[in-house]
C-alpha positions in Angstrom: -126.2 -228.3 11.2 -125.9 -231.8 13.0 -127.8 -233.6 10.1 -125.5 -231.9 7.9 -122.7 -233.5 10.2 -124.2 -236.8 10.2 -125.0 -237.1 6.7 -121.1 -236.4 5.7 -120.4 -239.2 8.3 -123.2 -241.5 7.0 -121.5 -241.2 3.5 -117.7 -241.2 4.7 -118.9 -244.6 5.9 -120.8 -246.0 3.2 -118.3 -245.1 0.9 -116.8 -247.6 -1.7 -112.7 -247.3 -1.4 -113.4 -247.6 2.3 -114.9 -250.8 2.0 -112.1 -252.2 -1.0 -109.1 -251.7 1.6 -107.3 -255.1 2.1 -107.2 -255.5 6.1 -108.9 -254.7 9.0 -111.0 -250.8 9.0 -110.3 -250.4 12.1 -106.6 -250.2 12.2 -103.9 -247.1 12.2 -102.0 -248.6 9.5 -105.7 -248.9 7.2 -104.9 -244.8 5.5 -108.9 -244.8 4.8 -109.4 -244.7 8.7 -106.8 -242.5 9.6 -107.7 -239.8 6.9 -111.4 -240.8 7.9 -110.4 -240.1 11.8 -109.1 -236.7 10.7 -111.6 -235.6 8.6 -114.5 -236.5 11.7 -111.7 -234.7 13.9 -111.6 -231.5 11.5 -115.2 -231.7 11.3 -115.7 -231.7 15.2 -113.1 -229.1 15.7 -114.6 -226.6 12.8 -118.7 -227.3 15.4 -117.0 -226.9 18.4 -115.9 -223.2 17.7 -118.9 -223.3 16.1 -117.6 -222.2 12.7 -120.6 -223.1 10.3 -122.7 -220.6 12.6 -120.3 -217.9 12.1 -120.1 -219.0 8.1 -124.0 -218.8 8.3 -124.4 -215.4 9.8 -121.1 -213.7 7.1 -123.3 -215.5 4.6 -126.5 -213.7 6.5 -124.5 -210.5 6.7 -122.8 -210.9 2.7 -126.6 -211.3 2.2 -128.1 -208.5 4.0 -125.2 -206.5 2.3 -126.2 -207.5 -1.5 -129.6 -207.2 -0.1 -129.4 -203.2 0.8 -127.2 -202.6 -2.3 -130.3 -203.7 -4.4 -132.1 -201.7 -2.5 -129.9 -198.1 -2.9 -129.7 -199.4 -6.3 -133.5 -199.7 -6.8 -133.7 -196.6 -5.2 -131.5 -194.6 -6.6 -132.7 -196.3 -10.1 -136.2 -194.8 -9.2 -134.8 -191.6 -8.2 -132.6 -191.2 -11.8 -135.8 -192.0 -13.6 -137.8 -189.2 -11.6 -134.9 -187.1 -12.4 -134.6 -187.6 -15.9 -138.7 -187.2 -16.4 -138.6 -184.0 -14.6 -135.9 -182.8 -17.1 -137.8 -184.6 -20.3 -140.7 -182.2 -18.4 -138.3 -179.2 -18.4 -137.4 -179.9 -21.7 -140.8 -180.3 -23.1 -141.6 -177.3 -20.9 -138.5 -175.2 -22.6 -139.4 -176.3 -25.8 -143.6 -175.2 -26.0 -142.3 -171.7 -24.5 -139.7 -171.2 -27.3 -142.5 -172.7 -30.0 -144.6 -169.8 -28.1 -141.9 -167.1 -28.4 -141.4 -167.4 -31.8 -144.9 -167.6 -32.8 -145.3 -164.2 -30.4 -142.2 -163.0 -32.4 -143.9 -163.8 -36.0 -147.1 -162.4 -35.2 -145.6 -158.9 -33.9 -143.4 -159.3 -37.3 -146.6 -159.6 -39.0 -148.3 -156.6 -37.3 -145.0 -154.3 -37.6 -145.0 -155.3 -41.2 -148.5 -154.7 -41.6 -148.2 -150.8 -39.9 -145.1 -150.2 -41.2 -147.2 -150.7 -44.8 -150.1 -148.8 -43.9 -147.2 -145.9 -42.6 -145.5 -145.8 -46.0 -149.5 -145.8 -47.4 -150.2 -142.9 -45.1 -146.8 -141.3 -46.0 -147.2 -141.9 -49.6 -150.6 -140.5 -49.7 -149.4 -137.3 -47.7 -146.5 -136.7 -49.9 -149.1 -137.0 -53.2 -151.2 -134.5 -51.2 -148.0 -131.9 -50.7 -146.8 -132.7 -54.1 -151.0 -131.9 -55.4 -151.3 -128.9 -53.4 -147.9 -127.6 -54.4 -148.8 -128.3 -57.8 -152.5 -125.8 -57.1 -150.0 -123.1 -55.1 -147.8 -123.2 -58.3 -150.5 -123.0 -60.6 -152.1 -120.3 -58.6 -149.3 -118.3 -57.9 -148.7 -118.6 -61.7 -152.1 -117.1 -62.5 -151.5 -114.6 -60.2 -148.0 -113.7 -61.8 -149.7 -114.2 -65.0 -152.7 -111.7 -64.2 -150.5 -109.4 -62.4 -147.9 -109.0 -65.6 -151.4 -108.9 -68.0 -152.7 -106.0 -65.4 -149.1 -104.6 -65.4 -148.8 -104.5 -69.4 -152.5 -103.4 -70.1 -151.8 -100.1 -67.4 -148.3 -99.4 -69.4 -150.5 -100.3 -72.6 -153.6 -98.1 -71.5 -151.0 -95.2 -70.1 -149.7 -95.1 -73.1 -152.6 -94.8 -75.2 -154.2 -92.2 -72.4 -150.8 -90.2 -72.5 -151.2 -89.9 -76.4 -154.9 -89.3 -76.7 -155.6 -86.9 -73.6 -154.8 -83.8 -73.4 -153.9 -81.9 -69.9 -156.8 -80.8 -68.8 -158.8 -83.8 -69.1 -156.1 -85.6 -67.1 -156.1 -82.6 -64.1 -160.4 -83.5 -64.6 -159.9 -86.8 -64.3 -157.4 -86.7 -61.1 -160.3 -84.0 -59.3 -162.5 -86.7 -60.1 -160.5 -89.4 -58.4 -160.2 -87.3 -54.9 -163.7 -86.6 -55.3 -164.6 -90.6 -55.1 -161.5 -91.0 -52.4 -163.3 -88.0 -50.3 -166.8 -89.4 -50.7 -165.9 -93.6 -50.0 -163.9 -92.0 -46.9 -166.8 -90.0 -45.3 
């Protein structure tokens, strides 16, 4: 601080309108030594209460105080990046598990679609099963009615040609004959 103090004299001093004044330096009426007189007076005044070491140390503080702002800054910098990488991760992290859902979601599409085809096959082949064995049930059935009406005509058909060709007693012969065989297959 002093050979700050000394160098601002130094140049006051060597200074070239001080030295082109007409008359003596050192007089009160010379205005190069009274303004120089007040400038060394302001200058003392501004060391004695010691006003350049409170400058330095707000300039010390200001800089300790841009300092720590750069810090929290850096810091909280740092701590926004972290942030946003653990959402980019979250993100990325959503983003595979709704990739995976949907892939789970296509592949039980794909199996319901394939058992829902194999249950209209088994369906379809069940219901051409009923239909084919409705189909033998209606053909049999339509023997049987067929057979039963042949059996039903050819009795009318052979009663009536019995009624007109026999005569009474071969008809009471034949009934003894018919308990006879009902008496026997019964004992």
């Amino acid at each position: 601080m002093r050979n700050l103090t000394l160098t601002a004299v130094a140049a006051t001093l060597a200074a070239s309108p001080a030295l082109a004044a007409s008359g003596p330096f050192f007089s009160l009426f010379n205005s190069d030594f009274v303004v120089l007189i007040s400038f060394l007076l302001f200058v003392g005044v501004l060391v004695y209460f010691k006003v350049p070491g409170l400058l330095g140390a707000k300039l010390d503080e200001r800089a300790a105080s841009i300092r720590s702002d750069l810090d929290e800054a850096r810091r909280l910098r740092d701590e926004a990046q972290q942030v946003l990488a653990s959402y980019e991760r979250k993100q990325k992290e959503a983003q595979d598990k709704a990739e995976r859902i949907v892939a789970q979601a296509r592949r039980e599409a794909e199996q319901a679609a394939e058992e829902a085809r194999e249950d209209i096959r088994r369906s379809i082949e069940r219901r051409l099963q009923a239909a084919q064995d409705q189909i033998a049930s209606a053909e049999a059935r339509a023997v049987r009615d067929v057979r039963d009406q042949v059996i039903t005509v050819a009795t009318a058909a052979a009663r009536d040609v019995l009624a007109k060709q026999m005569s009474a007693a071969d008809g009471d012969a034949l009934i003894d004959a018919g308990i006879g065989e009902v008496e026997a297959k019964l004992h």
